[in-house]
C-alpha positions in Angstrom: -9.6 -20.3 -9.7 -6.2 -21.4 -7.7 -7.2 -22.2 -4.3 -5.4 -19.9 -1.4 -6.2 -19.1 1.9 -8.7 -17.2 3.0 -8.6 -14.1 4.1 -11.5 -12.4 5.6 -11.2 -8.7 7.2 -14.8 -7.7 6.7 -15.3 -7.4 10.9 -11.9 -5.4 10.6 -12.9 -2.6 8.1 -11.6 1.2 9.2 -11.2 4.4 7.4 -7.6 4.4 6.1 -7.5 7.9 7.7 -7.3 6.7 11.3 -5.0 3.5 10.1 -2.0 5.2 11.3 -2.9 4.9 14.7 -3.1 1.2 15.2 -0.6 -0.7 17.0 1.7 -2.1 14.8 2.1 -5.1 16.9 -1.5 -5.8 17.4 -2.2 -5.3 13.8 0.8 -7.5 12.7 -0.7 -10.3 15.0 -4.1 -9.7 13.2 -2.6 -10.4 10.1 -0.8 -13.3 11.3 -4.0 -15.6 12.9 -5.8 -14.5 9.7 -3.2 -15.2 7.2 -2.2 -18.6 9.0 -5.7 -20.4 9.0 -5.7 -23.3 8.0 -9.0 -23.4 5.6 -8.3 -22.9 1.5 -10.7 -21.7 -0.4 -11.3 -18.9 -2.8 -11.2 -15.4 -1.5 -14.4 -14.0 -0.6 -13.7 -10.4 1.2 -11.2 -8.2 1.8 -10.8 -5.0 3.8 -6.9 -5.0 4.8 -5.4 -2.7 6.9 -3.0 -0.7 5.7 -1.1 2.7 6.0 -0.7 4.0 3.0 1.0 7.4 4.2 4.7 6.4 4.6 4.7 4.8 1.0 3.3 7.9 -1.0 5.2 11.0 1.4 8.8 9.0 -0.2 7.7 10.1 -3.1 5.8 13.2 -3.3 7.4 15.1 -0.4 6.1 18.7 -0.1 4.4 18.2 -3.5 3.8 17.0 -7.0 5.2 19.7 -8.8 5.4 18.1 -12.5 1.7 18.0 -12.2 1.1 20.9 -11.4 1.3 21.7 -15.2 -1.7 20.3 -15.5 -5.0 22.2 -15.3 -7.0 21.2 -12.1 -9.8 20.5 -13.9 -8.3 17.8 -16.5 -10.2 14.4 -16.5 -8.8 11.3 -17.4 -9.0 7.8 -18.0 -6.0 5.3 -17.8 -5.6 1.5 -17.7 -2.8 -0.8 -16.6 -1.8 -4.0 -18.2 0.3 -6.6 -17.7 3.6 -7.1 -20.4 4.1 -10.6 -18.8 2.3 -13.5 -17.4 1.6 -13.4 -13.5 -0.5 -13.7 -10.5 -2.1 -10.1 -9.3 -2.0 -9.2 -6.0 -1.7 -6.1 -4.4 -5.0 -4.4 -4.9 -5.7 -3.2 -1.7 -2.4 -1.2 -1.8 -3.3 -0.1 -5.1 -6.4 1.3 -4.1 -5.5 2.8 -0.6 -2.9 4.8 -2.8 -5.6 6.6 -4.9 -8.4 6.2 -2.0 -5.9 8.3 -0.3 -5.1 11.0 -2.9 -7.9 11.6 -4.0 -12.2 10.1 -3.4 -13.3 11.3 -7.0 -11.0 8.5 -8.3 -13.0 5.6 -9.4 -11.0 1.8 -9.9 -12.7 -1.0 -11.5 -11.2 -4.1 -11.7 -10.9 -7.0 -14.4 -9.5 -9.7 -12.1 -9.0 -10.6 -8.3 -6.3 -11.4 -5.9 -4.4 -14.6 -7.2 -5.9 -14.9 -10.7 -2.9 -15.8 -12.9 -2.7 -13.6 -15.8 -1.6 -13.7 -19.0 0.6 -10.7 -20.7 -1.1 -8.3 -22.6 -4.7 -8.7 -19.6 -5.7 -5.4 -18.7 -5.9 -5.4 -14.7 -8.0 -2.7 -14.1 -9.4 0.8 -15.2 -9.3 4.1 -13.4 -10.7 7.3 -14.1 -11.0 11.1 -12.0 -8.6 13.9 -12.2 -5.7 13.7 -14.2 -3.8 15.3 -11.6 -4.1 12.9 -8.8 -4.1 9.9 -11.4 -0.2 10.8 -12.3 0.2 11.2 -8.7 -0.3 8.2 -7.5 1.2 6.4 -10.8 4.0 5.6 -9.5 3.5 4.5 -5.8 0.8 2.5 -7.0 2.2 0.4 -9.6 5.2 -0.1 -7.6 3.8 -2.1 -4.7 1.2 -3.9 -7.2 4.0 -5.0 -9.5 6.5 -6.0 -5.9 3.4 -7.7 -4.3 2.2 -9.5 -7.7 5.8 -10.5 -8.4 5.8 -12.4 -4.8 2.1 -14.1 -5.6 3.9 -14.8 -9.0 6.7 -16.6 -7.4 5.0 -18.1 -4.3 2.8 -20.0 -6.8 5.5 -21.6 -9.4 6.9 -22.9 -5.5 3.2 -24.2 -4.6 2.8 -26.2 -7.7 6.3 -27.5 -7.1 4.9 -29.5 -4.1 1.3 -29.8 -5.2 0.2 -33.3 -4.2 2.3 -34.0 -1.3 1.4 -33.3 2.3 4.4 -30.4 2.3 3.5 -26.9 2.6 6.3 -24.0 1.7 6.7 -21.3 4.1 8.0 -17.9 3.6 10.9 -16.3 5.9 11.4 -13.4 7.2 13.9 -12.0 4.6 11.0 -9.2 3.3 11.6 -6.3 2.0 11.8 -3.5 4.6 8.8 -1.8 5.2 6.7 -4.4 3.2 6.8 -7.8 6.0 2.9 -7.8 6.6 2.3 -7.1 2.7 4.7 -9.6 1.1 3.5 -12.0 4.1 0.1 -11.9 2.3 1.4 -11.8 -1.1 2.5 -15.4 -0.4 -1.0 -16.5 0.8 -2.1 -15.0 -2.2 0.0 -17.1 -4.1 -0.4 -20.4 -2.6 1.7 -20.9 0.0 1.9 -20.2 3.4 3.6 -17.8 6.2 6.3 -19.2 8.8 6.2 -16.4 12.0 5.7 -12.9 11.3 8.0 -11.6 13.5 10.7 -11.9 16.7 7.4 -12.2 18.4 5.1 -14.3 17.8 6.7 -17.6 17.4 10.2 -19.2 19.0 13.1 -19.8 16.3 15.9 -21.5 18.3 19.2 -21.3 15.9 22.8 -22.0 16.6 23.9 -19.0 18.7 20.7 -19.1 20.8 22.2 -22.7 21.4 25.5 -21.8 22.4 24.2 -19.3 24.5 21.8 -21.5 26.2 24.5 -23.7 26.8 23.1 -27.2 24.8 20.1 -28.1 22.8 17.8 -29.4 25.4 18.5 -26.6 27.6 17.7 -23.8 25.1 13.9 -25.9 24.2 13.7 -26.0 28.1 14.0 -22.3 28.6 12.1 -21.5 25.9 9.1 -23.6 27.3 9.1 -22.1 30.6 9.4 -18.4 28.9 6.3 -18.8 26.3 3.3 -20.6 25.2 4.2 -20.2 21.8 5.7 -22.9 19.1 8.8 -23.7 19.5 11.0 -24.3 16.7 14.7 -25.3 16.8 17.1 -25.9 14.0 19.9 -28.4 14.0 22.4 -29.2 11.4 23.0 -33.2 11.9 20.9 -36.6 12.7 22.4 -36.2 16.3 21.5 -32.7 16.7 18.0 -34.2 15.4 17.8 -36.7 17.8 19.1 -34.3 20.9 16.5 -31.6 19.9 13.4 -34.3 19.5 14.1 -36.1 22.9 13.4 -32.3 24.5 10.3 -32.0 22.1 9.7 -28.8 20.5 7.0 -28.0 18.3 8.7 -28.3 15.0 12.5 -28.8 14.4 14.2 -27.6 11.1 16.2 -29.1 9.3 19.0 -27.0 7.9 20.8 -27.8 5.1 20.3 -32.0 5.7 21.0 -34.4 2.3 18.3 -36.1 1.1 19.4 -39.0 2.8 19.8 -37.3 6.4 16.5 -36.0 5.6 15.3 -39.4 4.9 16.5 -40.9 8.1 15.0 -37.9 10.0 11.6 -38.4 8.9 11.8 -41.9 9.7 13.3 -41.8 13.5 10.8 -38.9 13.8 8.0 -40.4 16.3 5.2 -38.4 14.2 4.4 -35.8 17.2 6.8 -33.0 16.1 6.6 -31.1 13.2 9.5 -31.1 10.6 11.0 -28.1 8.7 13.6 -28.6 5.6 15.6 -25.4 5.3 18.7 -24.2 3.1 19.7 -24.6 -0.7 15.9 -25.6 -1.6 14.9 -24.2 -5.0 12.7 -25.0 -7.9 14.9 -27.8 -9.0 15.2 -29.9 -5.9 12.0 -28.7 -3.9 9.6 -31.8 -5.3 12.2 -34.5 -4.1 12.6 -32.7 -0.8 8.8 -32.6 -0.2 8.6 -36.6 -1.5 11.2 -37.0 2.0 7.8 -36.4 3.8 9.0 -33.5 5.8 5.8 -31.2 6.7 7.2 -28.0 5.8 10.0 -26.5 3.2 10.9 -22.9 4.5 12.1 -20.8 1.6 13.5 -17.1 1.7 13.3 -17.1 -2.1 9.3 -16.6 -2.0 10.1 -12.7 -0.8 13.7 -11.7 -2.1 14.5 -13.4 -4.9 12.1 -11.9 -7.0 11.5 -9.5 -10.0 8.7 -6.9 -10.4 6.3 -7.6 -13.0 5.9 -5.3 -16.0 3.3 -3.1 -16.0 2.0 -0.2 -17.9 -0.4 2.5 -17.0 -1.1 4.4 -20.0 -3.6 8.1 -19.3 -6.1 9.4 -21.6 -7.2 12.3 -21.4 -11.3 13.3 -21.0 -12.1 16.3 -24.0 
C-alpha cells in the first residue's frame, strides 16, 4: 500500500447529527494539525468530521419526488465501480450521505482511502431501501468521484518527486465549499497541504509588499502581529536576498528559471525554508525538485482535475 499521512480522528468521533454545530474555524484548524503531521504511514482510523447537510438539501430540496414512485418497502442492492484507473478517496463523505438519509442502509467496502484502483474494481456494495439508495445516488458519487479525482492527481504529482527531499503542496484554489475535503484528498494521495486558510499561516505576496511599504518591513510586521510561519514570495534573486536577510519562515519562489532557482538554493544559508511556485506541471516538476528547493506549491492538485467515472448500478430485492 502507497504510503500517506496519517490521519487519526478516532478521539474526535461525533454523531453527524450535532456536526453542524461546530465552529467552522476550530474544526478547519483540527483538520489542519492533523492533516499536516509529519509521520507517513498507512492509514489506520478514520472518523472525519463532516456536515453532510448543505451537500444533499442542493439536491433534494423539499423532496425526492422521482422516488416517490417507488413503493416504500422496495429493497435493494447496488454496487459502484470504477470505469477508469484511480486512487479512492472520499469514503467518509460517501457514507455520511447515506448515514444521513437513511441507518437501515448498510455499505461494505472492497478497498480503503488511497488504494489505487484499476478500471472495472468494484469499490464498494450497499444495500437497504431502494428509496433512500437512489436518493443519495447522486450526492454521493459526486463528492467520491471529485475527492478520488484529487487523490488521483495528487499522486501522479507525488511520484513525480519521489526520491528527492521535495514535498508538493496544495493551494488554496479548492473548489468552493469542498477546502477541508480536497485538503485531505491530497493527503490521501501523497502529498501534502500548504495553509488552510487566511488564518492559520502568513502568505506575504506583492500587494501586501507594496502596502507595507518594502520587503523587510512587511516580514517585520508580520512577526510582531503572529506567531505563525511566515511565508513571503519574491519574483527575483534580489527580492530573494532582501526577503532572507529579514528571515521568514519559508520564502517562495515565484515563477524563478531553473537557473535563478539554482542560485537561490545555493546563497540560501539552510535556515529558511524554500517554496518554488508558478508554471510547475508534470513535465518540469522532477527537475525543479532536483534544484533542492524543499517545497513545489501546485494549484493544479485541486482545480485542474477531472472526476473519475463511476457507476452505481441498483438491483432490486424480490
Amino acid at each position: 500500500m502507497y504510503e500517506y499521512r496519517q490521519l487519526i480522528f478516532t478521539s474526535f468521533t461525533l454523531k453527524l447529527s450535532s456536526l453542524s454545530k461546530l465552529n467552522y474555524s476550530k474544526l478547519s484548524r483540527l483538520i489542519s494539525m492533523i492533516l499536516t503531521a509529519t509521520t507517513l504511514k498507512p492509514m489506520t482510523t478514520l472518523s472525519p468530521l463532516i456536515d453532510i447537510k448543505p451537500f444533499l438539501d442542493e439536491d433534494i430540496g423539499t423532496g425526492d419526488i422521482t422516488a416517490a414512485i417507488i413503493p416504500a418497502t422496495t429493497q435493494a442492492i447496488t454496487e459502484v465501480i470504477t470505469r477508469e484507473t484511480m486512487v479512492l478517496c472520499g469514503k467518509p463523505w460517501f457514507d455520511a450521505v447515506f448515514q444521513y438519509l437513511d441507518s437501515n442502509i448498510s455499505i461494505t467496502w472492497y478497498a480503503d482511502e488511497g488504494d489505487c484502483l484499476q478500471a472495472g474494481t468494484t469499490l464498494c456494495k450497499l444495500n437497504g431501501p431502494a428509496r433512500s439508495l437512489l436518493t443519495g445516488e447522486r450526492t454521493a458519487l459526486n463528492l467520491l468521484q471529485t475527492l478520488s479525482a484529487t487523490a488521483t492527481q495528487s499522486r501522479l504529482y507525488a511520484d513525480a518527486v519521489a526520491g528527492t527531499h521535495c514535498k508538493v503542496l496544495d493551494t488554496r484554489k479548492t473548489l468552493p465549499g469542498l477546502r477541508l475535503a480536497q485538503k485531505y484528498a491530497v493527503a490521501c494521495g501523497g502529498c501534502y497541504n500548504h495553509r488552510i486558510g487566511l488564518y492559520d499561516g502568513v502568505l506575504i505576496k506583492e500587494n501586501h509588499i507594496i502596502a507595507a511599504g518594502s520587503i523587510s518591513e512587511a516580514i517585520q510586521l508580520a512577526r510582531q502581529l503572529t506567531s505563525l510561519t511566515v511565508e513571503i514570495e519574491v519574483e527575483s534573486v534580489q527580492e530573494f536576498l532582501e526577503a532572507s536577510a529579514a528571515k521568514p519562515d519559508r520564502i517562495m519562489l515565484d515563477n524563478f528559471s531553473l537557473e535563478a532557482l539554482t542560485q537561490a538554493v545555493a546563497l540560501n544559508d539552510g535556515t529558511i525554508e524554500l517554496e518554488a511556485s508558478g508554471n510547475i506541471d508534470l513535465n518540469n516538476i522532477r527537475t525543479i525538485a532536483e534544484t533542492g528547493v524543499d517545497f513545489i506549491s501546485i494549484g493544479a492538485l485541486t482545480k485542474h482535475i477531472k472526476a473519475i467515472d463511476l457507476s452505481m448500478r441498483i438491483n432490486l430485492i424480490i
